[in-house]
LUMLUMBA-816218 format. One record per residue (C-alpha): residue in one letter; x, y negated, z negated. Coordinates in pm, whole numbers, plus 50000, padded with zeros to 5 digits. Each point is the difference from the previous one (the first is absolute). Example, Ala and Ser with C-alpha at 12.3 -4.5 7.8 and 13.67 -1.06 7.14 Angstrom:
# residues 2
a512305045049220;s501374965650066;
END
This chain:
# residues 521
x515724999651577;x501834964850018;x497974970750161;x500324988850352;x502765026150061;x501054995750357;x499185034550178;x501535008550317;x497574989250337;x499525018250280;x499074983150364;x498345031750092;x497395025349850;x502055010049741;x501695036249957;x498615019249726;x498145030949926;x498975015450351;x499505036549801;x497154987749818;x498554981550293;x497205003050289;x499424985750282;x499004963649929;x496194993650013;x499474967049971;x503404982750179;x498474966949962;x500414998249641;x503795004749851;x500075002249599;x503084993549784;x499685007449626;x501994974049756;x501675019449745;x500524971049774;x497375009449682;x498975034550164;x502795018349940;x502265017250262;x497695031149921;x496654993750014;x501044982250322;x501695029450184;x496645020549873;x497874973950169;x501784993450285;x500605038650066;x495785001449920;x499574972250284;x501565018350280;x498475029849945;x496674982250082;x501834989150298;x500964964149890;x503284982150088;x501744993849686;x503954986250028;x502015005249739;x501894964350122;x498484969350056;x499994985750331;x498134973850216;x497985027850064;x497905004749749;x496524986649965;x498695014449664;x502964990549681;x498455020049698;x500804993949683;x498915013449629;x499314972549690;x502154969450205;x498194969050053;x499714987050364;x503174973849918;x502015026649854;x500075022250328;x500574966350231;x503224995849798;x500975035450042;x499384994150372;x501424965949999;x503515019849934;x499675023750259;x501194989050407;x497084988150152;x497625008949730;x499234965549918;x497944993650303;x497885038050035;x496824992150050;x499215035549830;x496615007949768;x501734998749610;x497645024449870;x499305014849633;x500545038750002;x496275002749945;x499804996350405;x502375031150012;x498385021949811;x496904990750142;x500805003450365;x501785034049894;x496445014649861;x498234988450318;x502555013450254;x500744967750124;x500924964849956;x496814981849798;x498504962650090;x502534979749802;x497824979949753;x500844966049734;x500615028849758;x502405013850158;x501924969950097;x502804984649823;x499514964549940;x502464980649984;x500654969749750;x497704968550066;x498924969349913;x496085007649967;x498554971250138;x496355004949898;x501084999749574;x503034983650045;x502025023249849;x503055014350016;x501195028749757;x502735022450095;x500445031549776;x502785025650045;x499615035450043;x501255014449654;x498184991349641;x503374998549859;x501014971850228;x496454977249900;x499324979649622;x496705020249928;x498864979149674;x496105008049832;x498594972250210;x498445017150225;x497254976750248;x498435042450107;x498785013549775;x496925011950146;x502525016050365;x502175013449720;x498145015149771;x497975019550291;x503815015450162;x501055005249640;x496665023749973;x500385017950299;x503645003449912;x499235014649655;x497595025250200;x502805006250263;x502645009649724;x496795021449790;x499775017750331;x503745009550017;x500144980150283;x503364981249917;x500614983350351;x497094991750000;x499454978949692;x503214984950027;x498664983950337;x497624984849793;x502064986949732;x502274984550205;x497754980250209;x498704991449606;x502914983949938;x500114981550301;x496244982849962;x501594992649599;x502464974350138;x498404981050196;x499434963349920;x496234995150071;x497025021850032;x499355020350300;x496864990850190;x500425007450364;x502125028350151;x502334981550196;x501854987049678;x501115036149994;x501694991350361;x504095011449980;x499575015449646;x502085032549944;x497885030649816;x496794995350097;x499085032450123;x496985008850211;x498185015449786;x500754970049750;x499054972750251;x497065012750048;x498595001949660;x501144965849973;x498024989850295;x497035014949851;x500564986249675;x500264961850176;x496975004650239;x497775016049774;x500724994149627;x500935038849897;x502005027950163;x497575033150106;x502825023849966;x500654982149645;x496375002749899;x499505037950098;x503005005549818;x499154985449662;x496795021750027;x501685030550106;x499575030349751;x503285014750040;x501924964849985;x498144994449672;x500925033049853;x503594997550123;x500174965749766;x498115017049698;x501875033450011;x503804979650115;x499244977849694;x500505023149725;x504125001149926;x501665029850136;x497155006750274;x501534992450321;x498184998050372;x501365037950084;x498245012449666;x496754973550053;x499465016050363;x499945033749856;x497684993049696;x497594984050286;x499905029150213;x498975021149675;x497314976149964;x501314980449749;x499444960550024;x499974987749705;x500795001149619;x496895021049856;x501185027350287;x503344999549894;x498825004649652;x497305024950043;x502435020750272;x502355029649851;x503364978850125;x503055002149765;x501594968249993;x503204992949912;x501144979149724;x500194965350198;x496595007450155;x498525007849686;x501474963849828;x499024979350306;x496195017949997;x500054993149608;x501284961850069;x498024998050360;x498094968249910;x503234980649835;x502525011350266;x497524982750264;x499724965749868;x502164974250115;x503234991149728;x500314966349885;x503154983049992;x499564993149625;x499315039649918;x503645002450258;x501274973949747;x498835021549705;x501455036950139;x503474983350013;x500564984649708;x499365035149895;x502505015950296;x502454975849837;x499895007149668;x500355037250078;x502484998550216;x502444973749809;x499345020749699;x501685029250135;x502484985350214;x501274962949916;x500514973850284;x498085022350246;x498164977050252;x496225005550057;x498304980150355;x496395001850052;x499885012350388;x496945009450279;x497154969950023;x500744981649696;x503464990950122;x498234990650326;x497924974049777;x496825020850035;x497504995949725;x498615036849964;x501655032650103;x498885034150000;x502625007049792;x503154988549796;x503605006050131;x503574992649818;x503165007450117;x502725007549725;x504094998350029;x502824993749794;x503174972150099;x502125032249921;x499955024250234;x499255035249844;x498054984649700;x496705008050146;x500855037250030;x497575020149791;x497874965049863;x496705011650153;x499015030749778;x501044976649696;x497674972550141;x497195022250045;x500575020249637;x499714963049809;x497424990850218;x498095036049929;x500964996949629;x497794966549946;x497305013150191;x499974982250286;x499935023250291;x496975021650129;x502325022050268;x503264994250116;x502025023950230;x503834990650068;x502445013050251;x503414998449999;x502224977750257;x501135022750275;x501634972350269;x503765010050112;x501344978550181;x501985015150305;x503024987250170;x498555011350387;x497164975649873;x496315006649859;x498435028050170;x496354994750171;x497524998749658;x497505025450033;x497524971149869;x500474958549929;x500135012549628;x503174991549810;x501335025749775;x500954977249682;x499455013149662;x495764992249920;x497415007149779;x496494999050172;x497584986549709;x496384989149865;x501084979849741;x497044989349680;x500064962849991;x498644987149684;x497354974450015;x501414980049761;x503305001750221;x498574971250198;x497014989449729;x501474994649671;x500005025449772;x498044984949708;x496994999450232;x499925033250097;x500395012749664;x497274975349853;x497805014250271;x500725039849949;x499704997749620;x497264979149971;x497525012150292;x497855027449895;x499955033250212;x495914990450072;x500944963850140;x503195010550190;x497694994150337;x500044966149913;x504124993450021;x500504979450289;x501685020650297;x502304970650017;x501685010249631;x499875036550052;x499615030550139;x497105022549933;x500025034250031;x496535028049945;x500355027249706;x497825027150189;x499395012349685;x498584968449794;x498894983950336;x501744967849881;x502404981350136;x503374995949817;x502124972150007;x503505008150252;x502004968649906;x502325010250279;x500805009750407;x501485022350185;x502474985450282;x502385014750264;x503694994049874;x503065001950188;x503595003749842;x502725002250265;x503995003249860;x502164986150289;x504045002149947;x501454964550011;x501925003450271;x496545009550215;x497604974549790;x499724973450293;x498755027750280;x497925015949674;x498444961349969;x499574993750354;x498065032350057;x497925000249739;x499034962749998;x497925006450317;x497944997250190;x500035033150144;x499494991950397;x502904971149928;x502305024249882;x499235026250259;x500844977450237;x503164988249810;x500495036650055;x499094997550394;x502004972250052;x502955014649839;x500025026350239;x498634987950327;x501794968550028;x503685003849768;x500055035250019;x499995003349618;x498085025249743;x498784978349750;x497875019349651;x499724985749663;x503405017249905;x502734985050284;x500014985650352;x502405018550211;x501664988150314;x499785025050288;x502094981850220;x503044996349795;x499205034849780;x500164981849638;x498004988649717;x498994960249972;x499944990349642;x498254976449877;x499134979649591;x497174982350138;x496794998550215;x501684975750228;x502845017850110;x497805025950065;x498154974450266;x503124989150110;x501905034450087;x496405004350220;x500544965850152;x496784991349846;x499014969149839;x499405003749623;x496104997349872;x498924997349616;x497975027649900;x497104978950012;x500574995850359;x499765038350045;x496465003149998;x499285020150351;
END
């Protein structure tokens, strides 16, 4: 929905929906729901919930009302929305977070409004003399790796990683949202009324904060770092091709952790069976110089089969992380049509010289459509890929001469004296001696974009995820445009918005551009 779009006002109660409604219990108290981020609806759901229970809810605003509610809108975002309604400057109405709603709708009636539920608006806090204001949508905020929270952050990023292991989507992106809102700001947090006016912080999210700042950890945090079934969900979710849905059904078998996997009579298919094989390599952090390494590789495969194709390292690295879980590259030609058919060359050379340990490539299957893109069944693109663990050569990043000097010249009886720093080692069961494995296993990425879609392919796959799912958010919420890492469509005028570049993607949003290492939410 578009900003601060004048709705009509009503002087009196308001007109709609007497089907769905009872007699009013609590006539003191008059609700009206802003639509503006909640959607037209989840609005008319809630609204239609509210007078069930015997609430008042108008569908128009009036002078009326003395609850506004409002979903993820800061307290200074809804007083301009009521600024440009008649007379709504001056209400003297509750601005309340939907968490009062829903609460007062479990209990049957309206709930003691409490801080929590307020939304503050912007102000100078006197106390810390500071002033930060911080709008409502990642994609609108410069999120570099400075961040002054670490300690706030990592704790929400936690229980967000146990929210999303818990297929509890909503959930964890509550979490990671009010993340990215604790990333930006200029100083540390010591005292909850900093937090005063910000938009994001949920509840829930406040109050681990507040337990964090009064007494130097987060309960909820610490229970769930102990927690048996979080721990499993990271062991089991860590080996490649195991996702949550497959982890939550090993658990209930009894499985929790690698020996059980092992020992149990599961058949595992091909990726599961590489990512078990690889487990410990897969979970170490990669180094930008071992990123550095894979792509002078990616390049020499991929210009040896098709000449003046361009190859962009993409994801974390782009982003001006240091480590990654993995390694990402995004590959078009300047001619459009070139990059048909390049991927199963790439991964054949690449195969041929031995340097992949599984690989799995699917095809491109986007069509673009002239009614527009139809609703993705997922936030997955559908580019031509190949999923891979890729062998990295020590002497990649190491110098070859001393990794050869070392494997020729160490004798099988001493190899448990080879620094871990040089090499790998690896056990022969059957010798009970470890070998020398003078290389790694690492997650690779290839992605083939068409030229014509390479600046939405860049932009979505440099990250971060939350910054481009709210790219995404924005896009449709406030200029009524689908945006995906193939095109950005305009509903409004029913057409297609090219674009060559990152910024004219920003721009056609109304956005202003950010570097990728400004993308960091």
């Amino acid at each position: 929905m578009v900003p601060l779009k004048r709705r009509k006002v009503s002087s009196g109660a308001g007109s709609a929906g007497s089907a769905d409604r009872v007699p009013a219990k609590f006539p003191q108290v008059v609700l009206f729901l802003l639509e503006r981020k909640m959607g037209a609806s989840r609005r008319t759901f809630l609204s239609q919930l509210g007078r069930k229970k015997g609430f008042q809810v108008e569908e128009l605003f009036s002078e009326s009302v003395t609850h506004v509610i409002s979903e993820n809108n800061s307290g200074d975002e809804v007083r301009t929305w009521l600024n440009s309604q008649v007379g709504g400057g001056q209400t003297a109405a509750h601005l309340l977070d939907s968490s009062w709603y829903t609460e007062s709708m479990k209990a049957g009636h309206p709930v003691e409004i409490l801080d929590r539920h307020k939304l503050q608006e912007q102000q100078v806090n006197e106390s810390k003399d500071v002033e930060c204001i911080v709008p409502s949508y990642a994609c609108q905020r410069r999120t570099t790796l400075e961040n002054h929270n670490t300690v706030l952050t990592d704790a929400l990023s936690l229980l967000a990683e146990n929210a999303e292991l818990n297929d509890e989507e909503g959930r964890g992106v509550a979490f990671r949202r009010a993340t990215a809102v604790l990333k930006v700001l200029p100083k540390p947090v010591t005292d909850m009324t900093q937090l005063r006016g910000l938009p994001c912080l949920g509840g829930h999210s406040l109050r681990v904060i507040k337990d964090i700042l009064e007494n130097g950890a987060s309960s909820e945090v610490e229970f769930t770092k102990q927690s048996e079934r979080f721990k499993a969900l990271k062991v089991l979710t860590g080996i490649f091709g195991v996702g949550a849905k497959t982890a939550e059904r090993w658990i209930r078998e009894g499985i929790h952790s690698l020996h059980q996997l092992q020992d149990s009579a599961h058949t595992l298919n091909r990726a599961q069976k590489a990512g078990l094989e690889h487990y410990e390599d897969l979970n170490q952090p990669v180094t930008k110089a071992e990123g550095d390494a894979i792509r002078e590789v990616v390049e020499k495969a991929v210009v040896s089969v098709l000449p003046g194709a361009e190859i962009t390292l993409i994801g974390g690295f782009r982003r001006g992380k240091l480590t990654g879980h993995d390694v990402d590259f995004l590959i078009t030609h300047p001619e459009e049509g070139r990059e048909v058919g390049l991927m199963p060359k790439v991964v054949s050379w690449l195969e041929s010289k031995g340097f992949l340990l599984y690989q799995k490539t699917t095809g491109n299957s986007y069509l673009e459509s002239k009614d527009g893109p139809a609703r993705p069944s997922s936030n997955m693109d559908r580019f031509e890929r190949c999923f891979s663990i890729f062998k990295l050569p020590e002497d990649a990043k190491q110098g070859t001469q001393q990794i050869e000097t070392l494997s020729k010249n160490t004798p099988e009886h001493m190899c448990s004296l080879a620094g871990p720093s040089l090499v790998k080692v690896e056990v022969n069961e059957s010798t009970n001696c470890a070998k020398l494995k003078p290389w790694r296993a690492v997650r690779v990425d290839l992605v083939v974009a068409p030229f014509s879609q390479f600046a939405f392919a860049l932009l979505g796959w440099t990250g971060s995820k939350l910054f481009e799912r709210e790219l995404r958010r924005w896009a449709g919420h406030e200029k009524a445009m689908s945006l995906s890492s193939h095109a950005l469509y305009d509903n409004k005028q029913s057409k297609y918005l090219r674009a060559s570049s990152e910024e004219e993607i920003f721009a056609h949003l109304g956005l202003e551009y950010f570097p990728p290492s400004e993308r960091n939410a």
